[in-house]
PLY file of the C-alpha trace (Angstrom):
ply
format ascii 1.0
element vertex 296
property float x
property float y
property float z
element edge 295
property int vertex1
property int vertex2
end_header
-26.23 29.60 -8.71
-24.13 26.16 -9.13
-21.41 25.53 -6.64
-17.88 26.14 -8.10
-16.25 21.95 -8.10
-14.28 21.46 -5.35
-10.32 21.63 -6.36
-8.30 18.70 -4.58
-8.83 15.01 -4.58
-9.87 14.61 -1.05
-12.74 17.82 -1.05
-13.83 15.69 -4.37
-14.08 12.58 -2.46
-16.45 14.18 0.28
-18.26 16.16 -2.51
-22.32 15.16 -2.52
-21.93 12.90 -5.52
-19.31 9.82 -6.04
-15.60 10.42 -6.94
-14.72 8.21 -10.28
-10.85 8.56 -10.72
-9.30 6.31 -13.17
-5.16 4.52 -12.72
-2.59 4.68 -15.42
0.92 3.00 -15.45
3.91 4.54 -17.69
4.59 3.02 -20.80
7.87 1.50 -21.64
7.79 2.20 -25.78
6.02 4.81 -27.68
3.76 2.13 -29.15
2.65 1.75 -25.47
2.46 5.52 -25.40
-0.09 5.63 -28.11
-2.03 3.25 -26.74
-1.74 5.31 -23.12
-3.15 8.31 -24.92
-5.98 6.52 -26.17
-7.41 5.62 -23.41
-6.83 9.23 -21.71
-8.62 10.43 -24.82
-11.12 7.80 -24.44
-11.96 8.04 -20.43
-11.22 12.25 -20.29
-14.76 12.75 -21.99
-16.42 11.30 -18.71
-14.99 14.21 -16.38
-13.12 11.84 -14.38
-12.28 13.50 -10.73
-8.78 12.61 -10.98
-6.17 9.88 -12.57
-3.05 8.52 -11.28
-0.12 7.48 -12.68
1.49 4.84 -11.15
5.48 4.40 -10.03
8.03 1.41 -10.58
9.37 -0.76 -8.78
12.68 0.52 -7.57
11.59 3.95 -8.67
12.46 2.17 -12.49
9.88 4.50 -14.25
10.37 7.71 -12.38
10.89 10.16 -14.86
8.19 8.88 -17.39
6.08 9.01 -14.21
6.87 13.13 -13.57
6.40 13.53 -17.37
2.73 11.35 -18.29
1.95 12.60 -14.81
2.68 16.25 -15.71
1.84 16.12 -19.85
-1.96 14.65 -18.31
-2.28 18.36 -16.20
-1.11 19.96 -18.99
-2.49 18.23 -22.23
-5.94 17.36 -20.55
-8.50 18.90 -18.03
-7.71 15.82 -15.68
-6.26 16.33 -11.94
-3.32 14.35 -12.47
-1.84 12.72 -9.22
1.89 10.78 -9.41
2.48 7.65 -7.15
5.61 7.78 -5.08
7.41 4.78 -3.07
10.26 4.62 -0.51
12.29 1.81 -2.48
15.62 2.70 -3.12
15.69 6.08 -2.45
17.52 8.25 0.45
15.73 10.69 1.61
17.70 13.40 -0.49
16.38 11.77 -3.02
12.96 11.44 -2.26
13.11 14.94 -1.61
14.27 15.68 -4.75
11.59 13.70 -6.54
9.00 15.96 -4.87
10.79 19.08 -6.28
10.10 17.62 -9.75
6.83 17.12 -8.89
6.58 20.73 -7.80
8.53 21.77 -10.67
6.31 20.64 -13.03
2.81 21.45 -10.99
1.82 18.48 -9.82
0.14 19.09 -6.26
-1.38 15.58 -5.54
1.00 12.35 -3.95
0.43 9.26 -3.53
2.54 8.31 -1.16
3.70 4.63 -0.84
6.41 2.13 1.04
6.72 -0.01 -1.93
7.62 -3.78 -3.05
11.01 -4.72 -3.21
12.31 -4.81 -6.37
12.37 -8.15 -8.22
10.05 -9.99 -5.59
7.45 -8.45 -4.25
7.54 -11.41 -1.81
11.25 -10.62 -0.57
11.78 -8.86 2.99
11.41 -5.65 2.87
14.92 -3.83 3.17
15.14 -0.11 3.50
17.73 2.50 1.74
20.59 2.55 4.19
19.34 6.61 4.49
15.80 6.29 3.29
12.62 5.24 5.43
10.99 2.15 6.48
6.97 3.09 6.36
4.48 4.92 4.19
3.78 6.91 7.57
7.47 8.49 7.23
7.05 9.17 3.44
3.69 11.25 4.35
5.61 13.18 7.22
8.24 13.88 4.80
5.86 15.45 2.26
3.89 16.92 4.88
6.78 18.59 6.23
8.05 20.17 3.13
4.26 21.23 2.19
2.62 21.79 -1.25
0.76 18.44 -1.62
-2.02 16.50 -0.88
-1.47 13.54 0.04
-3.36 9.96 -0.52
-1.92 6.74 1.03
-3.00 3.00 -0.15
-4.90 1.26 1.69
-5.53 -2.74 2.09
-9.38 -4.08 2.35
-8.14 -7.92 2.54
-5.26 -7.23 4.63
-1.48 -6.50 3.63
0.43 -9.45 3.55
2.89 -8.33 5.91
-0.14 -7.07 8.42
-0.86 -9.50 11.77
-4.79 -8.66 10.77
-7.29 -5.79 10.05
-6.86 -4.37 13.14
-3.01 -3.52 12.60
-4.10 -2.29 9.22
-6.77 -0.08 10.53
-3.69 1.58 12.91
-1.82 2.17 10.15
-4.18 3.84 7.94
-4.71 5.88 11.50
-1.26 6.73 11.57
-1.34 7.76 8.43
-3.84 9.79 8.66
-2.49 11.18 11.56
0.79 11.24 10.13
-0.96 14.17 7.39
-2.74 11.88 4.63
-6.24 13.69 3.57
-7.26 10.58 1.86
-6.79 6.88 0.92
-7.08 4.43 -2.32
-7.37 1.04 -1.49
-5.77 -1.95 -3.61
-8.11 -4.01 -6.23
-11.32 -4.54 -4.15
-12.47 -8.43 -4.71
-15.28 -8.40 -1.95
-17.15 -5.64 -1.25
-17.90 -6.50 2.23
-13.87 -5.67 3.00
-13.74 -2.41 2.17
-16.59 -1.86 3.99
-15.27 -3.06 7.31
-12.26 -1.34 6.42
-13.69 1.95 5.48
-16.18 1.70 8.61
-13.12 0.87 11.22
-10.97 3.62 9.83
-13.85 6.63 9.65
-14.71 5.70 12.94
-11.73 7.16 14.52
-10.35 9.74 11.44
-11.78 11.26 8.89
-10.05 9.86 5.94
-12.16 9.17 2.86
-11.26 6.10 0.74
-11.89 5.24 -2.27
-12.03 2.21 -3.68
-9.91 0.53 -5.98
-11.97 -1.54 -8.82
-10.09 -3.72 -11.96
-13.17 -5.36 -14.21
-11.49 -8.66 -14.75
-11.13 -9.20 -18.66
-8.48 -11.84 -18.63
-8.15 -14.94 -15.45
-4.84 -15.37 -16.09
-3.93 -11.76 -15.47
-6.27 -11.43 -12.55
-4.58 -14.23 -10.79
-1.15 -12.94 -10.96
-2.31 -9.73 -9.91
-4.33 -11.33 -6.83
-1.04 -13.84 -6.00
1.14 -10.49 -6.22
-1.12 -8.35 -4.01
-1.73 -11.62 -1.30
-5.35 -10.59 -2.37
-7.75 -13.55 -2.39
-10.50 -13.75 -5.15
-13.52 -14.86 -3.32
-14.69 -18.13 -3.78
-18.36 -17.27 -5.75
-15.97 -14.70 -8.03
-13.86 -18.24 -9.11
-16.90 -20.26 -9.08
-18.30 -17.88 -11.87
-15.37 -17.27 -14.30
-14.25 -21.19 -13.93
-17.90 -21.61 -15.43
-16.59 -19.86 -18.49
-13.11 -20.40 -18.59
-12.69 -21.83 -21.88
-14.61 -18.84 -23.71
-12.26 -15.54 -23.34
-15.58 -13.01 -24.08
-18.04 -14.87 -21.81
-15.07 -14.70 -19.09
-14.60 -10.88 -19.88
-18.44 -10.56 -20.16
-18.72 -12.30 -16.61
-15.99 -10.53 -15.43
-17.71 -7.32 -16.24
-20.91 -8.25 -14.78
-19.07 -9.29 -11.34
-17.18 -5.53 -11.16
-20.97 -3.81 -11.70
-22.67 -5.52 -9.10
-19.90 -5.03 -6.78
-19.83 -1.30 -7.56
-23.05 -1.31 -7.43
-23.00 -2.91 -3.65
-20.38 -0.36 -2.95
-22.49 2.44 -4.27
-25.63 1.60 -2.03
-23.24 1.79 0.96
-21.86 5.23 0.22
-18.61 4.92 -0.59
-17.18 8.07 -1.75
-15.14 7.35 -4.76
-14.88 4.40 -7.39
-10.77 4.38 -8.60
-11.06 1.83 -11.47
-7.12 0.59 -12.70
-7.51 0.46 -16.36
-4.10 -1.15 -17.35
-4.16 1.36 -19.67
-7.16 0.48 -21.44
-10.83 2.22 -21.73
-13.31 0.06 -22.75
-14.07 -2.56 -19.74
-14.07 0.30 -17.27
-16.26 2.53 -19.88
-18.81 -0.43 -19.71
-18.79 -0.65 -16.35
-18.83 3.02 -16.04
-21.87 3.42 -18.38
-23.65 0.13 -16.64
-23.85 2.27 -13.06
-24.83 5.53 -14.69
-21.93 7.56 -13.67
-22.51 9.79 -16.52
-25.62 10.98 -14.58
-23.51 12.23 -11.17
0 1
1 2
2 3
3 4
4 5
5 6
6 7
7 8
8 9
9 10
10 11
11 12
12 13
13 14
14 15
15 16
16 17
17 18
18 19
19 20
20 21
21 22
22 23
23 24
24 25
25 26
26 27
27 28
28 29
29 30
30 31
31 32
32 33
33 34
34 35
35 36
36 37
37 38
38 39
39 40
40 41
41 42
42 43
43 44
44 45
45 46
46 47
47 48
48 49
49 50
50 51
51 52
52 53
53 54
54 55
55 56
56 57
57 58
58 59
59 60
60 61
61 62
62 63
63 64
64 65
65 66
66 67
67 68
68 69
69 70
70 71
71 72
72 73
73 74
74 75
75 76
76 77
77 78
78 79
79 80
80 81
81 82
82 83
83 84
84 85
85 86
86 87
87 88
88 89
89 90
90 91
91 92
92 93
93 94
94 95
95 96
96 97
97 98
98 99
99 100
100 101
101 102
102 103
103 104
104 105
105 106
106 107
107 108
108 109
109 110
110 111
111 112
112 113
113 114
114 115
115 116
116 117
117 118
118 119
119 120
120 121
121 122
122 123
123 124
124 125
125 126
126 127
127 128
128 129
129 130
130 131
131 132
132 133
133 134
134 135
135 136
136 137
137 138
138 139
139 140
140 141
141 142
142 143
143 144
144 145
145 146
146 147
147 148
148 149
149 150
150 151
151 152
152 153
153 154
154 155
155 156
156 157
157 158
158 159
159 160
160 161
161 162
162 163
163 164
164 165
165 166
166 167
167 168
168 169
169 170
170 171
171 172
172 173
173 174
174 175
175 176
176 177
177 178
178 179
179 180
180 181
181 182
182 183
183 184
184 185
185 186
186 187
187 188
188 189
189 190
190 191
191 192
192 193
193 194
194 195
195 196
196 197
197 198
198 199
199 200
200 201
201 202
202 203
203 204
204 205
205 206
206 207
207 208
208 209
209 210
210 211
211 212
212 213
213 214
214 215
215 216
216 217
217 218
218 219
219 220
220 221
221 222
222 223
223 224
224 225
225 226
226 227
227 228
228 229
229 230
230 231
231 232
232 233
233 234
234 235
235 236
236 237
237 238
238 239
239 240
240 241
241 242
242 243
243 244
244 245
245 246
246 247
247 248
248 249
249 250
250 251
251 252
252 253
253 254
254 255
255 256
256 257
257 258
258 259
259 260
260 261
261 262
262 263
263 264
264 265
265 266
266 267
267 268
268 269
269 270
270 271
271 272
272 273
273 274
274 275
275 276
276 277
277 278
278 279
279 280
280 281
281 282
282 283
283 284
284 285
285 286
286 287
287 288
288 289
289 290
290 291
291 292
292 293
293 294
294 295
């Protein structure tokens, strides 16, 4: 007799076969809507573990975030998770976020400090009543109860981290603070994470899954990496500078450098694969269909 699928994203994540959970942003138009739904369409027919659904800057798409977040539970057969960030909000109002999430039966957080708005580079300024670190944000949502709750974490360091060892205490404190599980940001080298994940489960049990975007466009990938403070590693520049003048043969290489890091991941165990689709299907269906995550 089969073994009923374990419910929440963390018991998925420590289930005897790899998580694959796929990240969504809202759309700003209904065009981008359409396009959204696609792709959910698209990636839903793989029997993802979960999807997320990302959350502005500022808290600036908030209530498409509740509703794609809650139209995914209720329009799909997808565990749907919401992102939620400390930026700009009081505490009332963080609390009040959760009670939509509650409201409209979304059970999974994950819970965030933020960037602040406008420059993700600024210093970091609080709400005059809100909080400071992720670590509060999970104690709030701990407190109140209902959720599970993920936290980000940072395989090449957070920019405003000393080193890994301060970023290993915080995903400790974290933890410890009522997290069940982590997602990491864009993983570039494999060999990160894997100190990182290897550091952390060495003093809590905190599975963490790791966060993979199949480069299909340089430009894009070096904003993103600039953003983050994430550096590309020099072989990944080495082999998309190669083909920089051809778009496909930089997507095609791009592609080819996300599967053989997966693939590095996968031979070390990691428990989940969370790929950020920007909203697209395809690249992350290749690179999907490459590993043979079909077979699980």
């Amino acid at each position: 007799m089969s073994q009923p699928e374990p419910e929440t994203i963390p018991a998925r994540l420590r289930a005897d076969h790899v998580s694959v959970s796929f990240e969504f942003f809202p759309p700003k138009d209904d065009a981008g809507e359409d396009v959204l739904w696609e792709a959910i369409r698209r990636l839903e027919r793989v029997s993802p573990d979960f999807v997320s659904v990302t959350y502005g800057a500022g808290g600036t798409t908030q209530d498409r975030t509740v509703r794609i977040t809650e139209e995914i539970s209720r329009r799909t057969s997808l565990t749907a998770m919401a992102h939620l960030t400390c930026v700009g909000k009081s505490v009332r109002e963080l609390e009040d976020v959760l009670d939509e999430f509650a409201d409209a039966g979304i059970d999974h957080v994950l819970a965030l400090r933020g960037d602040p708005p406008g420059d993700v580079r600024a210093t970091w300024t609080a709400h005059p009543e809100g909080l400071t670190y992720a670590s509060e944000l999970v104690e709030l949502i701990a407190r109140r109860g209902g959720f599970e709750i993920g936290v980000a974490a940072f395989p090449d360091v957070h920019p405003e981290s000393a080193d890994l060892d301060a970023d290993v205490e915080t995903l400790v404190r974290k933890a410890e603070a009522g997290a069940s599980f982590a997602v990491t940001q864009m993983v570039f080298d494999p060999e990160t994470y894997l100190a990182l994940r290897d550091r952390v489960n060495a003093r809590v049990d905190l599975p963490i899954t790791a966060g993979i975007m199949p480069i299909t466009n340089l430009k894009q990938i070096r904003r993103m990496s600039e953003l983050m403070g994430t550096p590309i590693p020099a072989a990944t520049v080495e082999r998309l500078h190669a083909v920089e003048g051809d778009p496909a043969a930089v997507r095609a290489e791009g592609i080819a450098i996300a599967i053989e890091m997966c693939q590095r991941l996968l031979d070390e165990g990691v428990p989940g694969l969370h790929f950020i689709t920007m909203n697209r299907s395809t690249a992350t269906l290749e690179v999907h269909g490459a590993l043979g995550l079909g077979d699980r």
